[in-house]
C-alpha positions as CSV (number, residue, x, y, z in Angstrom):
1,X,89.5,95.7,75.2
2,X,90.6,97.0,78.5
3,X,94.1,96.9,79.7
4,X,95.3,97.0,83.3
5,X,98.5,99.4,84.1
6,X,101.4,96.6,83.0
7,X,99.1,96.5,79.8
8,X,98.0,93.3,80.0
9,X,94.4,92.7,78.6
10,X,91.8,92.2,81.2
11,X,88.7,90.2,80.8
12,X,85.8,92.3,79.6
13,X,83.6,91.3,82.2
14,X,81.3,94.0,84.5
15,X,83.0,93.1,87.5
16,X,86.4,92.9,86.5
17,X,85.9,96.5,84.3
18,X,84.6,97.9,88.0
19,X,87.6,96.4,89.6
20,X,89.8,97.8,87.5
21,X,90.0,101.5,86.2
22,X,93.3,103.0,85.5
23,X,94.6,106.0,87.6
24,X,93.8,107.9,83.9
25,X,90.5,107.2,84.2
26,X,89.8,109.1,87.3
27,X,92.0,112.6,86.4
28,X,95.4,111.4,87.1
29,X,95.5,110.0,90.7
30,X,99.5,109.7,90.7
31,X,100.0,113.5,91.3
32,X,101.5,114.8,94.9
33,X,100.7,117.8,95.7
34,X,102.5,119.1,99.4
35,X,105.5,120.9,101.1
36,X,108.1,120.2,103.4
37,X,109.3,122.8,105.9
38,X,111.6,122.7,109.0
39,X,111.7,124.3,112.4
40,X,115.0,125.3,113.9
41,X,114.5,124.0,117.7
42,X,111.6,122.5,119.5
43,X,110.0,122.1,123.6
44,X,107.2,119.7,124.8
45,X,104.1,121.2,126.2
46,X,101.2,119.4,126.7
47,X,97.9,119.7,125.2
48,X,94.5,120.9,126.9
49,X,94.1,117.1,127.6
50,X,97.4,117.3,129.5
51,X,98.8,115.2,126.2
52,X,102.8,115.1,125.9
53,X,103.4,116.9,122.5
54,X,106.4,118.8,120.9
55,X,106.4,122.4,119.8
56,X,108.5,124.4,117.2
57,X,110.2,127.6,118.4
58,X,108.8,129.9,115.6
59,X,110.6,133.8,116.3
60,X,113.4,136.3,115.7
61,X,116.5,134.1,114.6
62,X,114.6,131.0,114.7
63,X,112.7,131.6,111.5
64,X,111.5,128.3,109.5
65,X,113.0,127.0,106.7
66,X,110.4,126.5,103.6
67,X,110.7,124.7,100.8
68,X,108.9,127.1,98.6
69,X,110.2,126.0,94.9
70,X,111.1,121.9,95.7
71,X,110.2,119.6,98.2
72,X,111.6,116.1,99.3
73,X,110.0,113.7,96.7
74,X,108.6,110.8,98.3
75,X,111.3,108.3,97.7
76,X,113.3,110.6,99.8
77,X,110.8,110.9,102.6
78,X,110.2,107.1,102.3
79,X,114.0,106.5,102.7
80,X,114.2,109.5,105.8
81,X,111.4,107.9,107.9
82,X,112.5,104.1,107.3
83,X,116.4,104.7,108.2
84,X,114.9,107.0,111.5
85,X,112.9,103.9,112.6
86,X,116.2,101.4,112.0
87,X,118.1,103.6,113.8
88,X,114.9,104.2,117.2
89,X,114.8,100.5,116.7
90,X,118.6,99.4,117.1
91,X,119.8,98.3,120.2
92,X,123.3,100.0,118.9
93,X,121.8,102.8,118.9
94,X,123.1,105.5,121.5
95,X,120.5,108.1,121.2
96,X,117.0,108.2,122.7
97,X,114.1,108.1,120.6
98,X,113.3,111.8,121.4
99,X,116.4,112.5,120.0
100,X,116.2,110.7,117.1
101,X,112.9,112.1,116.4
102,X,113.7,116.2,117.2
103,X,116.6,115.7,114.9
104,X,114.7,114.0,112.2
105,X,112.3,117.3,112.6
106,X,115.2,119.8,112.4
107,X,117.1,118.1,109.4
108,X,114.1,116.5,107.1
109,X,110.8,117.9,107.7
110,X,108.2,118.5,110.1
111,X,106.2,115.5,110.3
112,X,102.6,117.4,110.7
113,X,99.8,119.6,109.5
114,X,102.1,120.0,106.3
115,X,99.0,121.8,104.2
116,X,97.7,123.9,107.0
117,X,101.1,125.1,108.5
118,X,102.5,126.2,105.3
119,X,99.6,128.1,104.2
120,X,100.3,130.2,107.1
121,X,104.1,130.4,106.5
122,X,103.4,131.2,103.1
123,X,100.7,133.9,103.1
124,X,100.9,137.3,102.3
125,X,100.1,138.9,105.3
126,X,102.3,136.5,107.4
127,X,104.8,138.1,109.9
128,X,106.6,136.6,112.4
129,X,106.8,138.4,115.6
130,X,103.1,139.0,115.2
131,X,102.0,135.4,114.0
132,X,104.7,132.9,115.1
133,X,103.6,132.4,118.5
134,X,100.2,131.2,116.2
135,X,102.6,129.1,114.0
136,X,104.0,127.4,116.5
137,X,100.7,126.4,118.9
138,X,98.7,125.1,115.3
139,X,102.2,122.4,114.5
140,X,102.6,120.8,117.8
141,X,101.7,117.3,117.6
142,X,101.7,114.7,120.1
143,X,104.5,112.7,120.5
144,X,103.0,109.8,121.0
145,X,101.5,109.9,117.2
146,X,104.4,110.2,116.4
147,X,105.6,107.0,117.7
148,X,102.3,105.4,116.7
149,X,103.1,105.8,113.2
150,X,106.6,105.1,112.7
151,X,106.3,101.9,113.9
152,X,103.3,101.2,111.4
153,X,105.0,102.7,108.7
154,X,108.2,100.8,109.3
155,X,106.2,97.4,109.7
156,X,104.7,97.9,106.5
157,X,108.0,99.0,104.7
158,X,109.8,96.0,106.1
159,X,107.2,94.2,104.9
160,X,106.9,95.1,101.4
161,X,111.0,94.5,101.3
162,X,110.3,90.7,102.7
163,X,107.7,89.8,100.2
164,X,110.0,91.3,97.4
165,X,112.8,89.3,98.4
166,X,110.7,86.0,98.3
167,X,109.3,86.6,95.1
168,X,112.7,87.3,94.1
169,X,114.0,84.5,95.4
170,X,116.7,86.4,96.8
171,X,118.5,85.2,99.9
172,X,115.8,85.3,102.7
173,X,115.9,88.3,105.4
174,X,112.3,88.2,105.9
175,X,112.9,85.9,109.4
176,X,114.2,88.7,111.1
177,X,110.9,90.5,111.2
178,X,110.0,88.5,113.6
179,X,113.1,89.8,116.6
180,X,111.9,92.2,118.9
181,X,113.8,95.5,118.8
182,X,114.3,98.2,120.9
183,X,111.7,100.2,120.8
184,X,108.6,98.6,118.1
185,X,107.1,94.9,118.6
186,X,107.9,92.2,115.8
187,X,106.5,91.5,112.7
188,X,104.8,88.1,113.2
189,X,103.5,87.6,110.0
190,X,106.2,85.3,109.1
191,X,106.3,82.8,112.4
192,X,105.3,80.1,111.3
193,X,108.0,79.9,108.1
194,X,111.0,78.1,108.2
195,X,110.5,75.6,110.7
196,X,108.2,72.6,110.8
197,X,104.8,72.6,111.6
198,X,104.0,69.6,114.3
199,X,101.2,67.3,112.2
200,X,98.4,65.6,114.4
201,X,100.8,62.3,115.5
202,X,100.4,60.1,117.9
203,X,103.6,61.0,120.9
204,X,103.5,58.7,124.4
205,X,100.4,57.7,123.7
206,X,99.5,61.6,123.3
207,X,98.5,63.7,120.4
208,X,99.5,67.1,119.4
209,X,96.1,67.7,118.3
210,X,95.0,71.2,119.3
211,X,92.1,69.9,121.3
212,X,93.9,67.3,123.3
213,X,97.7,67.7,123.9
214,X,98.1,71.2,125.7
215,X,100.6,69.0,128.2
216,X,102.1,67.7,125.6
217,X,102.7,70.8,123.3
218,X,103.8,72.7,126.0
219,X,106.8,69.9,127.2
220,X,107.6,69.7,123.4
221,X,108.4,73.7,123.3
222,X,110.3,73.8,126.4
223,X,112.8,71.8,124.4
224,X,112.5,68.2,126.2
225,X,113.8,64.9,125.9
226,X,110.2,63.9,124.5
227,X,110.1,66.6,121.8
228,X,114.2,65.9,120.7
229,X,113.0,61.8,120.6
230,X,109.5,62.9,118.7
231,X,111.1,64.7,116.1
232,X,113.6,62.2,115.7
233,X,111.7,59.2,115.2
234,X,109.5,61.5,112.5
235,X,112.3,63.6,110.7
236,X,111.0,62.6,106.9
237,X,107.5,63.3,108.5
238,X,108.0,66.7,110.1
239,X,110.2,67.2,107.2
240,X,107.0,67.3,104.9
241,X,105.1,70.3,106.8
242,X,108.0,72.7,106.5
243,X,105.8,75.9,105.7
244,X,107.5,78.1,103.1
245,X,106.1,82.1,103.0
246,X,106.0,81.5,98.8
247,X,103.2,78.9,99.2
248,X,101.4,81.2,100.9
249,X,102.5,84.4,98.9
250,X,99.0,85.4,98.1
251,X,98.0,85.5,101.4
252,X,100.5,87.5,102.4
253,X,100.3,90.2,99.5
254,X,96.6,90.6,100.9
255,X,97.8,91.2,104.6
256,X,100.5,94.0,102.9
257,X,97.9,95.7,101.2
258,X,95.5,95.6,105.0
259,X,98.2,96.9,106.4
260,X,98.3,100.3,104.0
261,X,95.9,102.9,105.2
262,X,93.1,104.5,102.6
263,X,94.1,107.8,100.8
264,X,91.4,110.4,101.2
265,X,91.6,112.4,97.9
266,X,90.2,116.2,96.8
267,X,91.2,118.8,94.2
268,X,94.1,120.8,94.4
269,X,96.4,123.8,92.6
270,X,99.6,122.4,91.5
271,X,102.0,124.9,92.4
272,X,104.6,124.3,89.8
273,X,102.0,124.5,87.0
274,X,99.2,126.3,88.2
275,X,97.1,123.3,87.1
276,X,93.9,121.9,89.0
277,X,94.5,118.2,89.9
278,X,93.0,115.5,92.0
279,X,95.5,114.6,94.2
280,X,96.1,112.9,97.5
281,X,95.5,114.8,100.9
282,X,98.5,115.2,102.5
283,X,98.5,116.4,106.3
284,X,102.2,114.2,107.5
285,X,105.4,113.3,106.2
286,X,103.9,109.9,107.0
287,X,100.9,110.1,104.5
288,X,104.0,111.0,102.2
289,X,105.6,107.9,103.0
290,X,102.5,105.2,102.6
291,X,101.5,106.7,99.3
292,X,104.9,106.1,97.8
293,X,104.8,102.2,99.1
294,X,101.5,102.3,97.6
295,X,102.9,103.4,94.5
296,X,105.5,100.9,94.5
297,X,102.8,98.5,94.7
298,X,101.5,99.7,91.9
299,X,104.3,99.9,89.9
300,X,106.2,96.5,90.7
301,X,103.8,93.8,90.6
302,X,104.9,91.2,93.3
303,X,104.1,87.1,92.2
304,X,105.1,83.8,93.7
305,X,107.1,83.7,90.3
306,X,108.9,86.8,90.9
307,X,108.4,90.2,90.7
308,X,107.6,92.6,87.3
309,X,108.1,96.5,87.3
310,X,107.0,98.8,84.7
311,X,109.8,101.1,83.3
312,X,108.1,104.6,84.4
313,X,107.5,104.9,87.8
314,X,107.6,107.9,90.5
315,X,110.2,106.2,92.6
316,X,111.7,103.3,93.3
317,X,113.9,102.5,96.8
318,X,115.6,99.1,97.9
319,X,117.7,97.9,101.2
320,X,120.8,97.8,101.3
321,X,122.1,94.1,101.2
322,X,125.4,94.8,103.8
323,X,123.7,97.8,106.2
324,X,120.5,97.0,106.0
325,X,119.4,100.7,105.7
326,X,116.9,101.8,102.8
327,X,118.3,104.0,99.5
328,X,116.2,105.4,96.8
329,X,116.8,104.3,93.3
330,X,116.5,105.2,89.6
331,X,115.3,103.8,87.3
332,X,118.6,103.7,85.5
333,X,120.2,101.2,88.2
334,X,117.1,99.4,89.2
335,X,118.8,95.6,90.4
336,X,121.2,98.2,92.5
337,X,121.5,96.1,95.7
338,X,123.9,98.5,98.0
339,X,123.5,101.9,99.2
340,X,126.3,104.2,98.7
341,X,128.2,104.2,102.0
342,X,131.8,103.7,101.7
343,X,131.7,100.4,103.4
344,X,128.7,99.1,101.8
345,X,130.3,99.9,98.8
346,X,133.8,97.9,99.4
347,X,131.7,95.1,100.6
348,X,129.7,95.5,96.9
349,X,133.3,95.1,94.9
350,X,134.7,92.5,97.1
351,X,131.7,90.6,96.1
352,X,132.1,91.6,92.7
353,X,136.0,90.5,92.6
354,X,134.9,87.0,94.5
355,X,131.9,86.4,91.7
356,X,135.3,87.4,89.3
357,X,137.6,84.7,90.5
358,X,134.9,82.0,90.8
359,X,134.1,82.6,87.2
360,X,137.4,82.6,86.4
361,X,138.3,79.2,88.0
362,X,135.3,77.1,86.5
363,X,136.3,78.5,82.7
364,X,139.5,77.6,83.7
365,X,138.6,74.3,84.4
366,X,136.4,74.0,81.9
367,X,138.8,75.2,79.3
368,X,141.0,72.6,81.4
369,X,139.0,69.6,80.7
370,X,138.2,70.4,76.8
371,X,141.8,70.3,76.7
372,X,142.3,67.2,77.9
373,X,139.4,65.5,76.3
374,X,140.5,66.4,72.8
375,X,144.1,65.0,73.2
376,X,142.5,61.8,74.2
């Protein structure tokens, strides 16, 4: 019998035993291998292609800061990159995305050529007058990447949150995807929930049938008199093609999982244990970022019924219900729905002490009408 990861049994047939092979079965995919490291200051220069990029300082009394013995796991790194792109994307926001993103470099990690840069940080014969001019022209990246892949790693996050919260059935956020922000396009995946869907009807003597009505359509979406009186007269109609994102929760599951790029694999030397594995290749903090989502993929099995997680897992992160802002989690407090911000965590017991006195007042009234029930 073979068992999927959740250890349910799968059907012993050749393609579903292709389809599914545990990470076990190949050497122990789950393994991260990588390094985070920081620069002190940075400058743009531009590229031989005259491409805008930004460069670390790397010399006397700006000397990097390497994580030799622990790194950022990747629910940290997940959480780092997603807050970064809430706060580029606010409109409250005072600072400029080049700010945002230098000061993400100096405090977190250096988003690029993780493997490569610290090999030469880290070897032997490394010395910084001689080499950190060498350092410093092999980590410059291009800013617009940078930019490139926030906002794709951000789409996806907010995405995986939305489909958790609708198979949840948690109050819906999922709508808000679809706003424009400052600085990254919506998420339109979710457009046409929450709102009805116009059925092919006959409307002054027009249709909204896609090949007919384009006069039509387009008076109903500037709001008109016509469009008010047409859904009016067809309210329990229109009523009826109210799309809901859980009816098509499979769908969407599938256009997460395009949106995840492929992991490129190869053997490496765990550091820690001196052990050969076959791990992920990492060259960004981003790669860092998408495997983890994948691995929370992996680990919380999303359904239109509502969502299962197996007790082990690398990491686990949520949004926070009152900022909005992601947190990582244990496994210990896994339903933990606010971050641990003083005011996220006052709004957390006032709802706590409201749930209280709600509870309170039905038993009271329960214990109320018992009362009176067994006098009569």
């Amino acid at each position: 019998m073979l068992y999927d990861d959740y250890g349910d049994p799968v059907d012993m047939k050749m393609k579903n035993a292709a389809d599914v092979v545990a990470a076990a079965s190949v050497g122990g995919i789950g393994a991260l291998v990588y390094h985070t490291f920081r620069f002190k200051e940075y400058e743009y220069d531009y590229a031989a292609d005259d491409t805008l990029c930004l460069k670390p300082l790397v010399y006397d009394g700006l000397e990097p800061d390497v994580d030799r013995a622990n790194s950022l796991s990747g629910a940290e790194l997940f959480v780092a990159l997603y807050n970064l792109a809430v706060r580029i994307d606010s409109p409250e926001s005072k600072l400029s995305f080049d700010e945002l993103m230098i000061e993400f470099c100096k405090r977190t990690a250096h988003p690029y050529f993780i493997d490569e840069v610290y090999d030469e940080l880290t070897d032997r014969s490394f010395v910084l007058k001689r080499d950190g001019w060498m350092v410093s022209r092999d980590a410059m990246f291009p800013v617009d990447d940078f930019k490139r892949d926030i906002e794709r790693f951000y789409n996806g996050a907010r995405f995986f949150f939305a489909l958790r919260q609708i198979a949840d059935g948690e109050d819906i956020e999922y709508l808000k995807t679809a706003q424009d922000g400052r600085h990254f396009d919506r998420l339109s995946f979710f457009d046409k929930y929450g709102h009805p869907d116009m059925p092919v009807m006959e409307m002054d003597g027009e249709t909204n049938d896609p090949e007919k009505p384009k006069d039509i359509v387009d008076e109903m979406r500037r709001g008109s008199a016509a469009y008010a009186r047409f859904v009016k007269e067809h309210e329990k109609e229109l009523y009826k093609y109210t799309k809901e994102a859980i009816d098509d929760f499979e769908g969407l599951r599938d256009n997460l999982l395009y949106l995840i790029p492929d992991f490129h694999m190869r053997l490496k030397v765990d550091p820690e244990t001196q052990k050969t594995v076959f791990a992920a290749d990492i060259h960004s903090v981003f790669d860092i970022a998408w495997y983890t989502l994948a691995r929370l993929l992996v680990d919380i099995r999303l359904t239109d019924t509502g969502a299962v997680e197996r007790r082990f897992s690398e990491a686990n992160v949520g949004v926070c219900k009152c900022c909005g802002r992601a947190f990582a989690k244990d496994w210990n407090h896994n339903r933990k729905e606010y971050c641990g911000q003083p005011d996220c965590q006052k709004k957390r017991q006032r709802e706590r002490a409201q749930k209280k006195r709600q509870k309170d007042k039905l038993r009271a009234q329960q214990e109320k009408a018992d009362t009176k029930r067994k006098s009569i």
